[in-house]
PAMAR-758199 format. One line per 2 residues: their letters; for each residue x, y, z of N, C-alpha, C. Coordinates in nm, 4 decimals. Example, Ala and Ser with C-alpha at 12.3 -4.5 7.8 and 13.67 -1.06 7.14 Angstrom:
<atoms>
AS) 1.3190/-0.5690/0.7800/1.2300/-0.4500/0.7800/1.3200/-0.3300/0.7800 | 1.2850/-0.2250/0.7080/1.3670/-0.1060/0.7140/1.2900/0.0030/0.7870
</atoms>
This chain:
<atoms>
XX) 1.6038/-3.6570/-1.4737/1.5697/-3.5153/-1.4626/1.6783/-3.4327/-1.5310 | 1.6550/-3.3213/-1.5980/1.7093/-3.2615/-1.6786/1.8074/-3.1309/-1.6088
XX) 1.9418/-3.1282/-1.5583/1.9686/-3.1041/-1.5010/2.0040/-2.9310/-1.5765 | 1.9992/-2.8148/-1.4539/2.0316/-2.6831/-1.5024/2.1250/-2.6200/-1.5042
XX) 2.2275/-2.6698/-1.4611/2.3584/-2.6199/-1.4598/2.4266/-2.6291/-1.5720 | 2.4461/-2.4926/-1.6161/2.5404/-2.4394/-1.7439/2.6513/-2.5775/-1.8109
XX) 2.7124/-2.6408/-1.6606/2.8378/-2.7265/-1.7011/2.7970/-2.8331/-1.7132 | 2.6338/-2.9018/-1.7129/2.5800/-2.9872/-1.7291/2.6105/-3.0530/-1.9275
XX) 2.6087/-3.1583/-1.9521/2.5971/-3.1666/-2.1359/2.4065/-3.1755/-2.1392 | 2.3729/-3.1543/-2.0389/2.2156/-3.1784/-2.0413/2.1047/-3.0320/-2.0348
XX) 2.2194/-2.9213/-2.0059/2.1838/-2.8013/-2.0175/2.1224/-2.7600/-2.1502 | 1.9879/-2.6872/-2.1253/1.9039/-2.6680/-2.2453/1.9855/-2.4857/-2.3289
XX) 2.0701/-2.4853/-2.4153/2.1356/-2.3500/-2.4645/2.0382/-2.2809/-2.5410 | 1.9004/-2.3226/-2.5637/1.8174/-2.3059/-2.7032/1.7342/-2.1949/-2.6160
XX) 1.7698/-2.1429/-2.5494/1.7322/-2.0204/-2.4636/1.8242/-1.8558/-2.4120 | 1.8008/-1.8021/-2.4953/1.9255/-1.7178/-2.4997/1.9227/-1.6722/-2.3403
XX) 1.7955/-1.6392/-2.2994/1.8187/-1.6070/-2.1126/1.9170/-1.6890/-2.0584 | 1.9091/-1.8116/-2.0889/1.9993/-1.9315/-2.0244/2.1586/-1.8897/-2.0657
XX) 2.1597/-1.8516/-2.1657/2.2935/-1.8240/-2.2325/2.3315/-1.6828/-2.1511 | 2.2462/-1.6038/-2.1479/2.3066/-1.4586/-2.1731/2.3426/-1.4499/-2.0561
XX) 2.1900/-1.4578/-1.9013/2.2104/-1.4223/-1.7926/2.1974/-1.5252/-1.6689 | 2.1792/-1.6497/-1.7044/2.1741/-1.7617/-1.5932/2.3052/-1.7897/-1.5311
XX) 2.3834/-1.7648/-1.6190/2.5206/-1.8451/-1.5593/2.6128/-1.7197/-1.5621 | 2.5413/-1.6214/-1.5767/2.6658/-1.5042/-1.5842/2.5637/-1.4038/-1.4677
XX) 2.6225/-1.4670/-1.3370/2.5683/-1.4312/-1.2350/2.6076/-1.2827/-1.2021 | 2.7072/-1.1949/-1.2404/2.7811/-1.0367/-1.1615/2.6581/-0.9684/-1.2619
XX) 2.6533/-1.0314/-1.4052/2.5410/-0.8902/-1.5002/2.4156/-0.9301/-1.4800 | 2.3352/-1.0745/-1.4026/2.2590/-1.0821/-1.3929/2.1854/-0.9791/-1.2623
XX) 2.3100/-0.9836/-1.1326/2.3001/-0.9103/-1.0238/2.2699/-0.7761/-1.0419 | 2.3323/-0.6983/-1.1975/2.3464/-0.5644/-1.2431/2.1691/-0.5617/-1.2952
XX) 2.1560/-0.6444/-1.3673/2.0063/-0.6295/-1.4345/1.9023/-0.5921/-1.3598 | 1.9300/-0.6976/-1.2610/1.8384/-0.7369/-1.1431/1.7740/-0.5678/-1.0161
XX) 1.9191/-0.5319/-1.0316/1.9355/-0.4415/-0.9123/1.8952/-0.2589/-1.0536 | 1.9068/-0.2637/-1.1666/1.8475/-0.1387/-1.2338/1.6659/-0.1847/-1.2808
XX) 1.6425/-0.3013/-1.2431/1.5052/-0.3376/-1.2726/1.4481/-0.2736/-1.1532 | 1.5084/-0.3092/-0.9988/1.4117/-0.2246/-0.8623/1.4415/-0.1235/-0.8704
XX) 1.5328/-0.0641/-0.9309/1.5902/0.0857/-0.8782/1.4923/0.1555/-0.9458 | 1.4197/0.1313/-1.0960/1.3382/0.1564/-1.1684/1.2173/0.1607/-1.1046
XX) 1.1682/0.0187/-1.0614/1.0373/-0.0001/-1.0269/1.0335/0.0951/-0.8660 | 1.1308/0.1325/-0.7890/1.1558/0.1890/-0.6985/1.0970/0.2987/-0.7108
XX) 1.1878/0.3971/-0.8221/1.1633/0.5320/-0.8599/1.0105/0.5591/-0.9153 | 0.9659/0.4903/-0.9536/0.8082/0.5030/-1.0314/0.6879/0.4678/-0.8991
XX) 0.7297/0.4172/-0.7639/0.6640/0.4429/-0.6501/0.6765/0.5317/-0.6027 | 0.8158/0.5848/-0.5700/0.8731/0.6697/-0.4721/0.8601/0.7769/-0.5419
XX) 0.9087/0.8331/-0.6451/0.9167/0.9819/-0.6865/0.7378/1.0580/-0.6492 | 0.6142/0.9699/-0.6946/0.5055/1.0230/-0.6500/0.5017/1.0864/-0.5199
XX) 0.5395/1.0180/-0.4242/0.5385/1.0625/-0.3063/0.5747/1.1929/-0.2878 | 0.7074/1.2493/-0.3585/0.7626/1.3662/-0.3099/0.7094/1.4717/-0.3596
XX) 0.6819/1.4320/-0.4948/0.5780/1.5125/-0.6055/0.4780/1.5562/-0.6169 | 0.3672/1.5205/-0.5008/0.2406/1.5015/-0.5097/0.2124/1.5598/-0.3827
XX) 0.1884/1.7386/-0.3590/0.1833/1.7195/-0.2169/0.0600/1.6644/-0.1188 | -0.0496/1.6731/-0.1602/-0.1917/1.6200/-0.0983/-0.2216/1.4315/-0.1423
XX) -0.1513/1.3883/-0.2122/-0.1940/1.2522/-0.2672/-0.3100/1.2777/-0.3792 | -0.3076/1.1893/-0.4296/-0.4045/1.1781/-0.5344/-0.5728/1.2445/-0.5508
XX) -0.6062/1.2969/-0.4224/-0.7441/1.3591/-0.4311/-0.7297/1.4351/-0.3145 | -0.7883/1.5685/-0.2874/-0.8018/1.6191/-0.1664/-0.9781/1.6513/-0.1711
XX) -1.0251/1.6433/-0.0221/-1.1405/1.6824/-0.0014/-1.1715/1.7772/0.1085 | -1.2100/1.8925/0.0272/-1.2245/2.0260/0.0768/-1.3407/1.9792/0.2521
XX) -1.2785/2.0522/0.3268/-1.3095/1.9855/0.4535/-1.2495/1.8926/0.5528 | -1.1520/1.8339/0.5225/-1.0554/1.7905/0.6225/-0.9557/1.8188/0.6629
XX) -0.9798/1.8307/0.7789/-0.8602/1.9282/0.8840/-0.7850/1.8119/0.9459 | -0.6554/1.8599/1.0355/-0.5959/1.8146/1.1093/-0.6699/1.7614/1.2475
XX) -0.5849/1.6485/1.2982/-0.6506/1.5616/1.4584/-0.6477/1.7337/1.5622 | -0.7485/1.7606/1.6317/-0.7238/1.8193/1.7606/-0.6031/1.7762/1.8492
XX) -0.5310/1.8425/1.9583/-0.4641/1.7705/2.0158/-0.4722/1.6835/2.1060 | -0.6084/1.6986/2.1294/-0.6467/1.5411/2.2106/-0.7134/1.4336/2.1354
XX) -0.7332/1.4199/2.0321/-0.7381/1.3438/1.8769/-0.6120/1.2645/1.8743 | -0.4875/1.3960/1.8671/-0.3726/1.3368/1.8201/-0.3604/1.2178/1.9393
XX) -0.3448/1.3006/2.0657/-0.3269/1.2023/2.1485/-0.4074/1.0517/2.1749 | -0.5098/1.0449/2.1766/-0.5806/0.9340/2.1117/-0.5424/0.9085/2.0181
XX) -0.4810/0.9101/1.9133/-0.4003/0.8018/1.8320/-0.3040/0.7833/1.8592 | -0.2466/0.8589/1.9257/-0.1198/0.8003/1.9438/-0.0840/0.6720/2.0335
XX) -0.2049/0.6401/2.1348/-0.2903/0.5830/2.2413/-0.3313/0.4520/2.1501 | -0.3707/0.4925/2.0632/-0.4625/0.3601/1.9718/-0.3705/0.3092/1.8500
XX) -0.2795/0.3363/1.8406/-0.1644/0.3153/1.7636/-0.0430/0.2563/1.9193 | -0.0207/0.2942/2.0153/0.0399/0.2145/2.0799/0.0129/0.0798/2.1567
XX) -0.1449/0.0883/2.1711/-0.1996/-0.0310/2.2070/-0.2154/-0.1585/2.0730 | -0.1590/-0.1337/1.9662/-0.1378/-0.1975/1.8878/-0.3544/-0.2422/1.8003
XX) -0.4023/-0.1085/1.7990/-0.5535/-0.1393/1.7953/-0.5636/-0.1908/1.5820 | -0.4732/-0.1225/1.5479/-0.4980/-0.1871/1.3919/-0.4386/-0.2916/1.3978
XX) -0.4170/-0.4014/1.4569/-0.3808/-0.5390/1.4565/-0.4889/-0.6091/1.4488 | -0.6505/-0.5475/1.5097/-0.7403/-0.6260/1.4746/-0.8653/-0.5475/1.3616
XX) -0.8295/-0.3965/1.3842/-0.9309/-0.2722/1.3035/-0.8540/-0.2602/1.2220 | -0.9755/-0.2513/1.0654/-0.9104/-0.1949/0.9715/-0.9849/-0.0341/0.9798
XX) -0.9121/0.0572/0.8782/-0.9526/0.1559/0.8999/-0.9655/0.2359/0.7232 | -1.0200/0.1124/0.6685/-1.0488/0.1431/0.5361/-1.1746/0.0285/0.4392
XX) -1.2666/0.1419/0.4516/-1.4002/0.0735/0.3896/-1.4143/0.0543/0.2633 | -1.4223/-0.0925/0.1985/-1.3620/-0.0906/0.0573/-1.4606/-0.0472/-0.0606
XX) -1.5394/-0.0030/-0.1381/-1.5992/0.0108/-0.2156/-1.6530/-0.1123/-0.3168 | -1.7383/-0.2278/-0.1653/-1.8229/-0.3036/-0.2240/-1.9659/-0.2957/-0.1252
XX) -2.0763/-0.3127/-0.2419/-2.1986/-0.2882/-0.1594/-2.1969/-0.3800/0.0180 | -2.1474/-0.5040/0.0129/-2.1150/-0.5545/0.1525/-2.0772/-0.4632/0.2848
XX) -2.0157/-0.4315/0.2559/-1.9051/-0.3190/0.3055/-1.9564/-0.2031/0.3358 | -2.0035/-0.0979/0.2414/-2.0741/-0.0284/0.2525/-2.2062/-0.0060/0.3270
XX) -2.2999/-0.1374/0.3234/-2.4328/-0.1603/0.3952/-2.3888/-0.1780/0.5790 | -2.2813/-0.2498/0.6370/-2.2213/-0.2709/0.6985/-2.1556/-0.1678/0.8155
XX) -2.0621/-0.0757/0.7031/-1.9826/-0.0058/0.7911/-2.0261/0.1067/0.7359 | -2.0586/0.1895/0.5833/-2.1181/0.3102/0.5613/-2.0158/0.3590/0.4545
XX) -1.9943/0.4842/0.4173/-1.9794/0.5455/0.2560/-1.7963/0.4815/0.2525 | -1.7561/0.4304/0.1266/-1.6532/0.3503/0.1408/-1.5178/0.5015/0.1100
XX) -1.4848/0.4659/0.1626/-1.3136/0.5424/0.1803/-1.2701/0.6028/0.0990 | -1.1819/0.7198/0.0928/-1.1141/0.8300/-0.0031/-1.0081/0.8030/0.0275
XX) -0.9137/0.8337/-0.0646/-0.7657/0.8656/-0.0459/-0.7888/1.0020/0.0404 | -0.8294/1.1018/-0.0012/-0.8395/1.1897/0.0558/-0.8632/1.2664/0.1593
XX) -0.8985/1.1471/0.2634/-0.9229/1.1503/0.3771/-0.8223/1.1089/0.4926 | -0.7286/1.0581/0.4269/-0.5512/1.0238/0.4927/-0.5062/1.1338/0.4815
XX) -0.5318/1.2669/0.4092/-0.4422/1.3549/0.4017/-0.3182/1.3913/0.5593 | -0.3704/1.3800/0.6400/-0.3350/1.4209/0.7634/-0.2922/1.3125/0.8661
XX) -0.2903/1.1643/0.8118/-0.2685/1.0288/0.8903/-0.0838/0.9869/0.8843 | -0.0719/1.0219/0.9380/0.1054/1.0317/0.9539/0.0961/0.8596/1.0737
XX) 0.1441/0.8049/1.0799/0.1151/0.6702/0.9327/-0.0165/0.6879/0.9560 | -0.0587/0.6174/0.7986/-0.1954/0.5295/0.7601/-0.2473/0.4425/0.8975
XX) -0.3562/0.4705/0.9122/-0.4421/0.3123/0.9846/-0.5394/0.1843/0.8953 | -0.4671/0.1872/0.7698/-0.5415/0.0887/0.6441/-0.5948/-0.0220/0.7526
XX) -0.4765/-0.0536/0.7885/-0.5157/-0.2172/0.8692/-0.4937/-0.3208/0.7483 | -0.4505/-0.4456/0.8340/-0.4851/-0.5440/0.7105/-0.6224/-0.6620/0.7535
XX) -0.5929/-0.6422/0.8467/-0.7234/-0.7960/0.9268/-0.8773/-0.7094/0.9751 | -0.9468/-0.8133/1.0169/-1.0526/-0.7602/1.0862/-1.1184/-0.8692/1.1517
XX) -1.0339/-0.8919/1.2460/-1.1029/-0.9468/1.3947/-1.1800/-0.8663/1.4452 | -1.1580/-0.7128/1.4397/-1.2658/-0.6756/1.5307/-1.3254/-0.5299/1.3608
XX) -1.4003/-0.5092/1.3808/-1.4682/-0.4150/1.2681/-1.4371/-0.3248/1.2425 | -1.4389/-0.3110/1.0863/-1.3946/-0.1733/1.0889/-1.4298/-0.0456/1.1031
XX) -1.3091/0.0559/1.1592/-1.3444/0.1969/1.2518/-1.3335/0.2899/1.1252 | -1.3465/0.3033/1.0255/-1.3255/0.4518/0.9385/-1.4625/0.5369/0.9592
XX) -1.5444/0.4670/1.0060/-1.6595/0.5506/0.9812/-1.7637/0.5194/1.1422 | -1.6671/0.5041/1.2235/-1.7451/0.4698/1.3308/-1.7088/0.6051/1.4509
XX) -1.6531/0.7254/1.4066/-1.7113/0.8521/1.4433/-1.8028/0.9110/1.4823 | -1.8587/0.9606/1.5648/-1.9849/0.9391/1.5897/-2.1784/0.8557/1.5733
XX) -2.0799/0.7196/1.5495/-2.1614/0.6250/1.5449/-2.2161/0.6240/1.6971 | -2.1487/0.5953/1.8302/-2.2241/0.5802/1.9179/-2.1912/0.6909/2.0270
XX) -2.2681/0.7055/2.0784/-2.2216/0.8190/2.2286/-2.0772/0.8008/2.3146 | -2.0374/0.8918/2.3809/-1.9055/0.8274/2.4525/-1.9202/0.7738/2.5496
XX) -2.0960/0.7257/2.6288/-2.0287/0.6537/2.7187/-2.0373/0.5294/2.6363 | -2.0684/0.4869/2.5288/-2.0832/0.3652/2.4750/-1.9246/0.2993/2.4795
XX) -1.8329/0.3855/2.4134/-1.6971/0.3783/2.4160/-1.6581/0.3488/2.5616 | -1.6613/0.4290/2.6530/-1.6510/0.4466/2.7963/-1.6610/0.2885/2.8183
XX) -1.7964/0.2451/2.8485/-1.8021/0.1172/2.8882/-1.7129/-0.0087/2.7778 | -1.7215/0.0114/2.6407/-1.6938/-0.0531/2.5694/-1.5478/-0.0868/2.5878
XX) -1.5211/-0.0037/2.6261/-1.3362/-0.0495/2.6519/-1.3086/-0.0713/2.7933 | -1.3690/-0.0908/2.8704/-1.4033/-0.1426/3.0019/-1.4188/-0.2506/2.9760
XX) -1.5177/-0.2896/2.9531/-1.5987/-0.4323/2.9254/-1.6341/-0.4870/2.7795 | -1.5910/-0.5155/2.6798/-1.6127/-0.4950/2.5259/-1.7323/-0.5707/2.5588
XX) -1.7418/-0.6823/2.6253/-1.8945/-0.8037/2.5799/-2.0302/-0.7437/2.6420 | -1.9772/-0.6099/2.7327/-2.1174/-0.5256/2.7440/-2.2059/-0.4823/2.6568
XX) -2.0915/-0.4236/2.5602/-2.1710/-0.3440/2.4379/-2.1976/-0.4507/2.3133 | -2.0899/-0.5587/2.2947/-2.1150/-0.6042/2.2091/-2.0675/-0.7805/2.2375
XX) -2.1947/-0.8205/2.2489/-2.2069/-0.9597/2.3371/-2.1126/-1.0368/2.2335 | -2.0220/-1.1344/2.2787/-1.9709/-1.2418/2.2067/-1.8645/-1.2035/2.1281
XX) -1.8000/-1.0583/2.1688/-1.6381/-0.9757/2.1538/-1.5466/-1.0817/2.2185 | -1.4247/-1.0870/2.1292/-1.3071/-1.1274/2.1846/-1.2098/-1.0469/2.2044
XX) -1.2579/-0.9243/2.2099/-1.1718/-0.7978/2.2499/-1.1332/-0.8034/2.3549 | -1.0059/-0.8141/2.4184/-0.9796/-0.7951/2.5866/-0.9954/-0.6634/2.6366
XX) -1.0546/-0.6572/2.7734/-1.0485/-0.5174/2.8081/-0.9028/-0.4271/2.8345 | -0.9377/-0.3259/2.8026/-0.8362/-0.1793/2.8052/-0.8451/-0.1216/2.9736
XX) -0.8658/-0.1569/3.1076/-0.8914/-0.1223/3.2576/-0.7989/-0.0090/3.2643 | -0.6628/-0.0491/3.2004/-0.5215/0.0613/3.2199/-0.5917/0.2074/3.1940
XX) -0.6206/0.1952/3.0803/-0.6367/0.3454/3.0217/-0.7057/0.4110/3.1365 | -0.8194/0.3648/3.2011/-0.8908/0.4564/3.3556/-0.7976/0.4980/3.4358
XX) -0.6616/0.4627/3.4325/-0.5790/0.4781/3.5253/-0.4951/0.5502/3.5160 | -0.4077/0.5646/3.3561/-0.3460/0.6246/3.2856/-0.3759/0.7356/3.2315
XX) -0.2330/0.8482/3.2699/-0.2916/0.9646/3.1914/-0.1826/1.0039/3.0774 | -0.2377/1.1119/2.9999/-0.1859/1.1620/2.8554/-0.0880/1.2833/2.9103
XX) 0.0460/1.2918/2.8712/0.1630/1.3963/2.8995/0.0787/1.5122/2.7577 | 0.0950/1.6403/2.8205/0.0689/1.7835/2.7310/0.1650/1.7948/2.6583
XX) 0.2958/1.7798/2.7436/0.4269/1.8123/2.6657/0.4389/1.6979/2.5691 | 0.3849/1.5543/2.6006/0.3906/1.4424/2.4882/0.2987/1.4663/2.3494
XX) 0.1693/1.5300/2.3590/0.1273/1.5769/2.2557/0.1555/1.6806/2.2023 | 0.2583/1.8115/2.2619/0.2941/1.8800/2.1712/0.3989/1.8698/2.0935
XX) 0.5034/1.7461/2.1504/0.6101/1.6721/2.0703/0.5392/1.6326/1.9719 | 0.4715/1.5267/1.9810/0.3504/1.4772/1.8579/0.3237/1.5859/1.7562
XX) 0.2694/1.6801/1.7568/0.2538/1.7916/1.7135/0.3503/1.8472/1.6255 | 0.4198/1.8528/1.7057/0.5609/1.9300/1.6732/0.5734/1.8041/1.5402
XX) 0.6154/1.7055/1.5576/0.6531/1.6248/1.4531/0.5971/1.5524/1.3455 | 0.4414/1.5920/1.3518/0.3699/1.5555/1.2499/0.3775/1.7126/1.1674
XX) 0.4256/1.8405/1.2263/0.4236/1.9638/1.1661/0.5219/1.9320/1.0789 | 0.6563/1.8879/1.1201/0.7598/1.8716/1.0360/0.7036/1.7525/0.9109
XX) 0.6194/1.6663/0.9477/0.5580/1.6048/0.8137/0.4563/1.6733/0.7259 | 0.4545/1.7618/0.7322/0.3521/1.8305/0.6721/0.2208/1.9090/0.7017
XX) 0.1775/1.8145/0.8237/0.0358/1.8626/0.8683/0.0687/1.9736/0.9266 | -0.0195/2.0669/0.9095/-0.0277/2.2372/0.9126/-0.0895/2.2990/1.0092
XX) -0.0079/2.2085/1.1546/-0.0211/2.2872/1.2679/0.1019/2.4205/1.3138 | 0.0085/2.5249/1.3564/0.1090/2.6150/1.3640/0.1472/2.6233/1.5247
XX) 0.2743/2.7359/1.5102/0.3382/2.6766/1.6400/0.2065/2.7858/1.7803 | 0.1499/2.8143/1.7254/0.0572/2.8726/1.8057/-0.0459/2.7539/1.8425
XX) -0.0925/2.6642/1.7524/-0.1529/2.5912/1.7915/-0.1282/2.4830/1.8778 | 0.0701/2.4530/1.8729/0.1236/2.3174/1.9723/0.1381/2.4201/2.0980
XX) 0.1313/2.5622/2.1157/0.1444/2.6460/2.1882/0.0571/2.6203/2.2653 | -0.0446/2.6288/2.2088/-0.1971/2.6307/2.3098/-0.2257/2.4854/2.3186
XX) -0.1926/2.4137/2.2527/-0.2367/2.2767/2.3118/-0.2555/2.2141/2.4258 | -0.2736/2.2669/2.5228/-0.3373/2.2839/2.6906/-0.4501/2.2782/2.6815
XX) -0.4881/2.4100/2.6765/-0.5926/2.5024/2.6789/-0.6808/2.4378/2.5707 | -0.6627/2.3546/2.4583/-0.7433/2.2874/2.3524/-0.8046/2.1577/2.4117
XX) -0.6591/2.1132/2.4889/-0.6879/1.9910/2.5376/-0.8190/1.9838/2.5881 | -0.7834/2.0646/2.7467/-0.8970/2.1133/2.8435/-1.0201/2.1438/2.7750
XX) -1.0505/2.2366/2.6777/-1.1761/2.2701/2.6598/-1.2463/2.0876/2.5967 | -1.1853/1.9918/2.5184/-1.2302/1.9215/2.4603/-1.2722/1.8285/2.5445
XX) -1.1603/1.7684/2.6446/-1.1742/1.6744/2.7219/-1.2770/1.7573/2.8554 | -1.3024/1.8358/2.8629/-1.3860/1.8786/2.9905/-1.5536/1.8251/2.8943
XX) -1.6099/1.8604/2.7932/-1.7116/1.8231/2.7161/-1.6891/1.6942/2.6976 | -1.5996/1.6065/2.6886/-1.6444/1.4439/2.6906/-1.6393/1.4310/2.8186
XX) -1.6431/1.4487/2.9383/-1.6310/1.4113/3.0912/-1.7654/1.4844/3.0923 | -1.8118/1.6054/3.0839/-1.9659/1.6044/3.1051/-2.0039/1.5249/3.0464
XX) -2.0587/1.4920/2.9131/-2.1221/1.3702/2.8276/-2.1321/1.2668/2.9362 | -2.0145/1.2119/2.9815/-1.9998/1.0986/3.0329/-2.0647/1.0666/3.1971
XX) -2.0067/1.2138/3.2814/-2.1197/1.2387/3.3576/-2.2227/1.2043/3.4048 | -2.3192/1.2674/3.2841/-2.4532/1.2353/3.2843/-2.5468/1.1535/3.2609
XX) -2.4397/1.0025/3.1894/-2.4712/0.8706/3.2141/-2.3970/0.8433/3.3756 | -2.3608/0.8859/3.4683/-2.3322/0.8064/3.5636/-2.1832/0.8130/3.5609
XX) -2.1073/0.7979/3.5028/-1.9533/0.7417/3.4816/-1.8932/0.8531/3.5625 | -1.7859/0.8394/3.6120/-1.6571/0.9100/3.7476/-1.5558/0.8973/3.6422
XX) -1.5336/1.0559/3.5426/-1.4330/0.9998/3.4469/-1.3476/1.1644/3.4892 | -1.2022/1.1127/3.3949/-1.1300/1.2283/3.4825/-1.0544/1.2792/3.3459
XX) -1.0592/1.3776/3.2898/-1.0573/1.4227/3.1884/-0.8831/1.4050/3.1433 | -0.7922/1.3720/3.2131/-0.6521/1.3303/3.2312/-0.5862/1.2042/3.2047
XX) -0.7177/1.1331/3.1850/-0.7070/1.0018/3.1716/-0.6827/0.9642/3.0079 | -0.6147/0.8219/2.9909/-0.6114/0.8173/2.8611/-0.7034/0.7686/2.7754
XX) -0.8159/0.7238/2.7990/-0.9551/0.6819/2.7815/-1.0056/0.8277/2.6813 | -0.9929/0.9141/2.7266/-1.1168/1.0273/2.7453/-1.0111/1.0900/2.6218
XX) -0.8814/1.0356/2.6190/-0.8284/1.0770/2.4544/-0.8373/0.9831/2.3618 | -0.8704/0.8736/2.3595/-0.8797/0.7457/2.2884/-1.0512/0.7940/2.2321
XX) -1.1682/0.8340/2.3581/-1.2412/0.8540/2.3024/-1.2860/0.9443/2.2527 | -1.2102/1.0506/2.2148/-1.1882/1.1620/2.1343/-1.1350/1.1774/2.0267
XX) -1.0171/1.0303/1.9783/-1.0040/0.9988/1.8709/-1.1128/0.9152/1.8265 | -1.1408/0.8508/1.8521/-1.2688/0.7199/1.8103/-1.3848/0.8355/1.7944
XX) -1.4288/0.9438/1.8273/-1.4872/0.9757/1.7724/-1.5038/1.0755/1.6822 | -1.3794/1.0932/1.6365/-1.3676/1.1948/1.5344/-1.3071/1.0832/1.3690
XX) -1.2817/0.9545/1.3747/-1.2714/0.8989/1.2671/-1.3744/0.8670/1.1430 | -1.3139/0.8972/1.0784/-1.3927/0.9456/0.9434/-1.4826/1.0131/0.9518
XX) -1.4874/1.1150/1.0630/-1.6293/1.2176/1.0289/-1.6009/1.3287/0.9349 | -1.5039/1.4108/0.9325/-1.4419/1.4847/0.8280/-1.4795/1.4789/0.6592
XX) -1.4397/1.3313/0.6767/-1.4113/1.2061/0.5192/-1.6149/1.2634/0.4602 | -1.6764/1.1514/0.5686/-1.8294/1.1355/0.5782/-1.8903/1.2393/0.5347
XX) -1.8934/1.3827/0.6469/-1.8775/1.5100/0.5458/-1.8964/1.5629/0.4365 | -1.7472/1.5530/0.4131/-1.6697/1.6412/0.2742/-1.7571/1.5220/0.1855
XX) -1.7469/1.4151/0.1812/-1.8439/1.3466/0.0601/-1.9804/1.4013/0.0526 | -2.0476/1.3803/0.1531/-2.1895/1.4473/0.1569/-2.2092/1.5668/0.0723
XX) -2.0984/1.6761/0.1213/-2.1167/1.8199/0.0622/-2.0749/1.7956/-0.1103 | -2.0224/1.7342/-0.1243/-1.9835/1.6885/-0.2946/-2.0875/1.6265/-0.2901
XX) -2.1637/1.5327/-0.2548/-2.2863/1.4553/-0.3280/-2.3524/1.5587/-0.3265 | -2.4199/1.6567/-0.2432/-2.5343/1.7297/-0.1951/-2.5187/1.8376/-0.3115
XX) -2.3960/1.8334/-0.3809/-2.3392/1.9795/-0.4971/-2.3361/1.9740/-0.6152 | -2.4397/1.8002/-0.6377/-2.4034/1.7458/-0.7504/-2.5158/1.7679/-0.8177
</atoms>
């Protein structure tokens, strides 16, 4: 075997790489380290540059604050470990889960929910796909709604409730990222809460369910049902304008 070491007499020199930067390890380290700093800057500078990302679509607003709080809920239960939350633009996909994904519809996702797996299906467009008590029971019991789930049930959340002052921190710090809540709006974030979560506890109601608008359920299903409806939308009104 043809050995690679420079001090070898078996070392191939008929390669100037071999000559220039194999064995001259401090300028290879130098090369090495202005090649990422490069490829670095040509990711990163977009970011700062670009304030909406690559497309905006007239029609998408910021999470409500019981939205926010439901993600923040569905992001701590670790739920994109099995949901992706990006529909790719192949007819499969599309027939499946429904109109495939915008950049432009992250505008306001302080992080992304891309997802990488899909053990369980993907949510970008499952926004008012079903009623809330469907959700209600579904995270109670997943194999109710959908026989032959390996989803474990969520029981905590009936039990657990959402801090006001925790979603207006939330608030507060997705403002400092950009999203364009004003301080009137983390102000009132009570009073938003209440009106939203009192309308999913009637809904729920009137199937039967004993739900308590305090609970962390009743913000989970207030995020789950506001994902990708915005997105769904704003495309429609661009197709419908075309």
């Amino acid at each position: 075997m043809t050995s690679h070491d420079s001090r070898s007499p078996d070392f191939d020199k008929s390669h100037w790489h071999r000559q220039l930067l194999e064995h001259r390890s401090a300028l290879f380290a130098v090369l090495v380290t202005v090649g990422i700093s490069i490829g670095g800057m040509v990711e990163i500078v977009p970011m700062y540059s670009m304030s909406a990302g690559p497309e905006t679509l007239e029609g998408v607003t910021p999470y409500t604050p019981l939205e926010l709080a439901g993600r923040d809920i569905y992001v701590s239960e670790g739920c994109y470990n099995c949901h992706s939350q990006w529909v790719r633009p192949f007819r499969d996909e599309t027939l499946r889960y429904g109109e495939w994904s915008r950049a432009g519809e992250y505008a306001y996702d302080r992080p992304f929910q891309l997802g990488s797996r899909r053990i369980g299906p993907d949510l970008h467009r499952v926004g008012g796909k079903y009623p809330d008590a469907w959700h209600w029971e579904h995270m109670r019991d997943p194999r109710s709604t959908s026989p032959g789930s390996i989803m474990p049930p969520y029981t905590w959340l009936y039990e657990k409730t959402y801090d006001v002052e925790d979603v207006q921190a939330s608030m507060t710090a997705m403002q400092t990222a950009g999203v364009p809540y004003t301080d009137a709006d983390i102000a009132g974030a009570g009073a938003t809460i209440d009106a939203q979560a009192t309308k999913i506890v009637s809904n729920l109601a009137a199937t039967g369910a004993n739900a308590q608008q305090d609970k962390q359920i009743i913000a989970l299903i207030a995020y789950l049902q506001r994902i990708g409806v915005d997105g769904r939308n704003a495309i429609a009104a661009q197709d419908g304008g075309q």
